[in-house]
N, C-alpha and C positions, 0 to 999 in steps of 0.2 A: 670286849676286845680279847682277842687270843693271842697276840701276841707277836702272830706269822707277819712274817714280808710280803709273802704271796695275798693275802685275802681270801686263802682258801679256807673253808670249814671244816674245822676239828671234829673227827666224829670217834671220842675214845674205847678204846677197846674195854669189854666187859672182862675178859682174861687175857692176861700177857703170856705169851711166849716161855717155857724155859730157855734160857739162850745157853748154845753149847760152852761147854767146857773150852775147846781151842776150834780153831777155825776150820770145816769143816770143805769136804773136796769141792772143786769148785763148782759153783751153782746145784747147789744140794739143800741147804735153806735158806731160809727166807723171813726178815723180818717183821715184826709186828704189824707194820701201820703200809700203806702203800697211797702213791697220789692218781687218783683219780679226775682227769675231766672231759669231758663229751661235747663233742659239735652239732650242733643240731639247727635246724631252721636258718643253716648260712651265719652261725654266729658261735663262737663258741663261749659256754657256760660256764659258772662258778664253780670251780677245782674245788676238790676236796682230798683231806688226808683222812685215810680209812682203814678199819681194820683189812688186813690182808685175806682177803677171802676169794672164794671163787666169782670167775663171770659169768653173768646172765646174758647166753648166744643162742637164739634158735636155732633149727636145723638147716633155716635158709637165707643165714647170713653171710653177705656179699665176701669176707674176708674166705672163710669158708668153703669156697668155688672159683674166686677170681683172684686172691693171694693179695689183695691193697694193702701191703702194711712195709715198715719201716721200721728202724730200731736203731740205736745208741749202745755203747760200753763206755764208760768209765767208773774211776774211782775214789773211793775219800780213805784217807789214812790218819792215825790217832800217834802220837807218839809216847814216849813215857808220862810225860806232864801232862797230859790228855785233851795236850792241841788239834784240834779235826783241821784238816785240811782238804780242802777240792784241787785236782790237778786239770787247767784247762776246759774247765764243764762247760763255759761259753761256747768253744771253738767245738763242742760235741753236737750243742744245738743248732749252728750256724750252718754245722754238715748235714742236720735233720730237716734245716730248712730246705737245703737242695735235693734231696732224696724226695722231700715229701712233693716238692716244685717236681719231681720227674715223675709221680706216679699220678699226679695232677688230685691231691690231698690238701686241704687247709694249710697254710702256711702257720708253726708255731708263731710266738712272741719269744724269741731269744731271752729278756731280761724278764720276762714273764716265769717261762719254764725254769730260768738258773733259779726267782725266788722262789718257786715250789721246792726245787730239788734243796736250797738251800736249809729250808724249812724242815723236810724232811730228814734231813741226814741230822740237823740237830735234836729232833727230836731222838733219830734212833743211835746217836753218839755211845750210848752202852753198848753196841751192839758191833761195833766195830774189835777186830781183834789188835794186836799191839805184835805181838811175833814178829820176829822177822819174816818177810816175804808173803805178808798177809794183808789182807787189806777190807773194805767196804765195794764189792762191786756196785755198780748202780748200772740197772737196765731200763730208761725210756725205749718207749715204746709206742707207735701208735696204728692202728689197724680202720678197715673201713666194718659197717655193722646196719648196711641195711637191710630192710627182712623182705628182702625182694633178691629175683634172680633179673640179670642183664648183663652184660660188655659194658660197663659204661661209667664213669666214677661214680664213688659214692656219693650221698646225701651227710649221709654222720658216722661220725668219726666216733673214737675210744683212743686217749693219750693216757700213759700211764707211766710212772717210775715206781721200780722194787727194786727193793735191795739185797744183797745176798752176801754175807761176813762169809771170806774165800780165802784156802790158803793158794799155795801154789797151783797154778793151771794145768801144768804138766807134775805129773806124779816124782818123775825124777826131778822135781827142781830145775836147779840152771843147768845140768849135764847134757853136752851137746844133744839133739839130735840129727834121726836121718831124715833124709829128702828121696822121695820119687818124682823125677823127671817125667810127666806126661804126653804120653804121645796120642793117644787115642782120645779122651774127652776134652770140651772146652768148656771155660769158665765164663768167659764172655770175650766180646767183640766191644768194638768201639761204636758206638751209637746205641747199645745195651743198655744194661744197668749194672755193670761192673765197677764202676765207679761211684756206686750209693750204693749205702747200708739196704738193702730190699731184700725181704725173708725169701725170696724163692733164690735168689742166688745161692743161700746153704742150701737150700733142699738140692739144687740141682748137683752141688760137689759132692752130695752122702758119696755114691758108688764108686767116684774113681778116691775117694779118701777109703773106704773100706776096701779097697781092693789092693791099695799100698799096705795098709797094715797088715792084710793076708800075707805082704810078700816081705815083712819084716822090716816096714819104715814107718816113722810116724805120721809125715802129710806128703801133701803133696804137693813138686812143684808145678804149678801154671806155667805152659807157655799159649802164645800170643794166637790165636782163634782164627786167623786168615795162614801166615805161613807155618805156622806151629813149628817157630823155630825160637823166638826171644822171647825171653823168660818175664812173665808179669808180677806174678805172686806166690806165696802160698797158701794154705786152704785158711790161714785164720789169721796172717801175719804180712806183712811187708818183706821183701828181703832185702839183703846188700849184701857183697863181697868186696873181699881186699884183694882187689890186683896191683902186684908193683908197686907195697906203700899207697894207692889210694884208692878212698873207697868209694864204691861205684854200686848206685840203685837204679831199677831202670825208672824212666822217665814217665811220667804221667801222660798218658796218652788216650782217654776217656772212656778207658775200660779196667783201669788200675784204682785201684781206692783210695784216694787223699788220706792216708794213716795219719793222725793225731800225733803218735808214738814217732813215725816215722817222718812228721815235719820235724820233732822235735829234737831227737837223734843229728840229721843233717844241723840243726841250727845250735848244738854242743860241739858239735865237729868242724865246723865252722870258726866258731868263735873259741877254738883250740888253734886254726892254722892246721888243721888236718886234709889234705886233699880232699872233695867229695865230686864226683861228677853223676849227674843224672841223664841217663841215655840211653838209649837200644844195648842191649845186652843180649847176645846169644848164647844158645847152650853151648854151643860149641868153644863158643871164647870161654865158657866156666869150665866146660870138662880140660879144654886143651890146658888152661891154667892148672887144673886139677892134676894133670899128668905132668907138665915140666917144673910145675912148684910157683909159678908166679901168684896163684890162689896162694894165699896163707892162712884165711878167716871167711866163713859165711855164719851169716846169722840172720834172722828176721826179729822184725819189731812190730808190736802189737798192745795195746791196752792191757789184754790178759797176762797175756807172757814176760811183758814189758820188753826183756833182751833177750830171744833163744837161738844158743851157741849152735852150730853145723858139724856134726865133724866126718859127715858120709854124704855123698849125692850117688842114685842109681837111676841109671838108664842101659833100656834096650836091656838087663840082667846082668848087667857089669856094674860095679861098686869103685866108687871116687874115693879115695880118702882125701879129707882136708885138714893140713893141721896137725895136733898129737891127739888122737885117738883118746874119748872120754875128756878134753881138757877143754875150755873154752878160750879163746884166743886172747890177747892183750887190751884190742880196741873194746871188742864185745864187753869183757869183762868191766872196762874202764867207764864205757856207758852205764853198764847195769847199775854201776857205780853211782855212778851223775846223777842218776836219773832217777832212781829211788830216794837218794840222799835231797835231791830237791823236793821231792813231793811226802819224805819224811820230816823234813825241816833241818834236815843234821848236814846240810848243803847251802849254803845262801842261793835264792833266788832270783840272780841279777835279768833273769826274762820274765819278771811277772807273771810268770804260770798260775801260781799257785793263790786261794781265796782261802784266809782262818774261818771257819763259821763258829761264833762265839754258842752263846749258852743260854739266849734265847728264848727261843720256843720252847724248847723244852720244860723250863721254869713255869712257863704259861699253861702247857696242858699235858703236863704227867703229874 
């Protein structure tokens, strides 16, 4: 016996890792062990936890050519006492299940995947850093790997979780940033795959994302693919604004991404008594806000970033201010608040978000 939840096979590394000093930029490295497991012959296989190495892909595998793959973010946090915590890992898999249902991929096992991941993170619990505003990312993953060419789903699959000890995602921390309004490229449409995690939606945002940083902003914001006028998202985050005391995200409309961060935002906002309305939002009602002062606060919510402040939108080459310049607003701040202090422990948890992972596996195969 080893010990795991999962049933998966320990395979120990022959040399461990130096693990850095502090937490290093984000997704830069990478821990020890990582889980492996493969679908194969219409079934899928016994997972294993393995040293972190490279994969073995031919030149003429299906992922390779036709882009079959799907992916997760979240993350596990350590605190002083060196309690690990998972924030929501179930509701990561549940959205993996639908992404993989759209690219018509093996359906995971939700309580399957959480005991892998759970397994996993206790073994690499050293590996987590304690810092403020630092944490354990965890990237599930699953790609298609047949060693054929076609249009057509795959045969077998490759699911995987790694983990990456991260400090902050954006270099400046929490200090606001800026937004580029889009007018030329789209993110997606509705009957797309805007609304799942699926690797070719970042590949398709690289150019209008590098093309705002040329012009001195950080991302960019999405608007909506048919009249490319309401605002959906931005390149890696959820957004929301405060209009007139309340705050206002646009509405899910099956080209917008179900944010984990961004249910969980509306449902602390909620259970404040704070206004929230989810609905069509145009640029236009954000910039005219942005000009008569009824905007007070924009911010996006995301896994990585968890709260990132606004305090500039550009369109057309005209600059919005929102807010006091370099300062993050009251609500934003207040979530960043909430929201790390539950998934640090220094919050009570009255939504059940959050899973201890005790200590394990670990005991069993290090």
């Amino acid at each position: 016996m080893n010990g795991l939840k999962s049933n998966a096979v320990f395979v120990k590394s022959e040399a461990l890792k130096q693990k850095p000093a502090k937490a290093t930029s984000f997704g830069k490295a990478f821990t020890d062990y990582m889980y492996v497991r493969e679908y194969k012959d219409g079934e899928w296989k016994q997972g294993r936890i393995a040293p972190f190495d490279a994969l073995e892909l031919l030149p003429c595998s299906s992922i390779l050519h036709y882009g079959q793959g799907v992916f997760e973010g979240l993350k596990a946090y350590k605190d002083g006492d060196g309690t690990v915590r998972l924030f929501r890992a179930r509701d990561n898999f549940k959205r993996m299940q639908t992404s993989c249902e759209r690219l018509c991929m093996p359906a995971i096992d939700v309580e399957q995947a959480f005991a892998a991941l759970y397994d996993l993170v206790d073994i690499e619990r050293d590996w987590i850093p304690t810092d403020k505003g630092t944490s354990l990312y965890i990237r599930p993953f699953m790609f298609a790997d047949d060693n054929s060419l076609g249009v057509h789903a795959a045969k077998n699959y490759k699911f995987i979780i790694m983990l990456s000890p991260s400090g902050a995602y954006y270099a400046h921390g929490f200090a606001p940033v800026a937004l580029k309004a889009e007018r030329n490229y789209v993110r997606a449409s509705a009957g797309g795959t805007g609304a799942y995690k699926v690797i070719g939606n970042y590949a398709a945002s690289i150019k209008a994302g590098e093309t705002a940083v040329k012009e001195g902003y950080d991302q960019v914001l999405w608007l909506d693919g048919v009249h490319r006028k309401y605002v959906e998202e931005v390149g890696s985050m959820n957004i929301f604004f405060v209009i007139d005391g309340a705050v206002v995200t646009p509405e899910l409309n099956g080209s917008i991404l179900p944010g984990i961060t961004r249910d969980s935002v509306i449902r602390i906002l909620k259970s404040k008594n704070i206004p929230v309305e989810e609905r069509k939002i145009s640029i236009d009602e954000v910039l005219n806000g942005a000009k008569s002062g009824a905007l007070t606060e924009v911010f996006g919510t995301g896994t990585a970033a968890v709260i990132s402040p606004v305090d500039r939108l550009g369109d057309g080459g005209i600059d919005y201010a929102v807010g006091k310049k370099g300062e993050a607003g009251k609500i934003a701040s207040m979530l960043l608040d909430e929201l790390t202090g539950i998934q640090t422990g220094a919050i009570a948890d009255k939504f059940g978000w959050v899973t201890v992972v005790d200590n394990g596996a670990i005991a069993a195969n290090k």
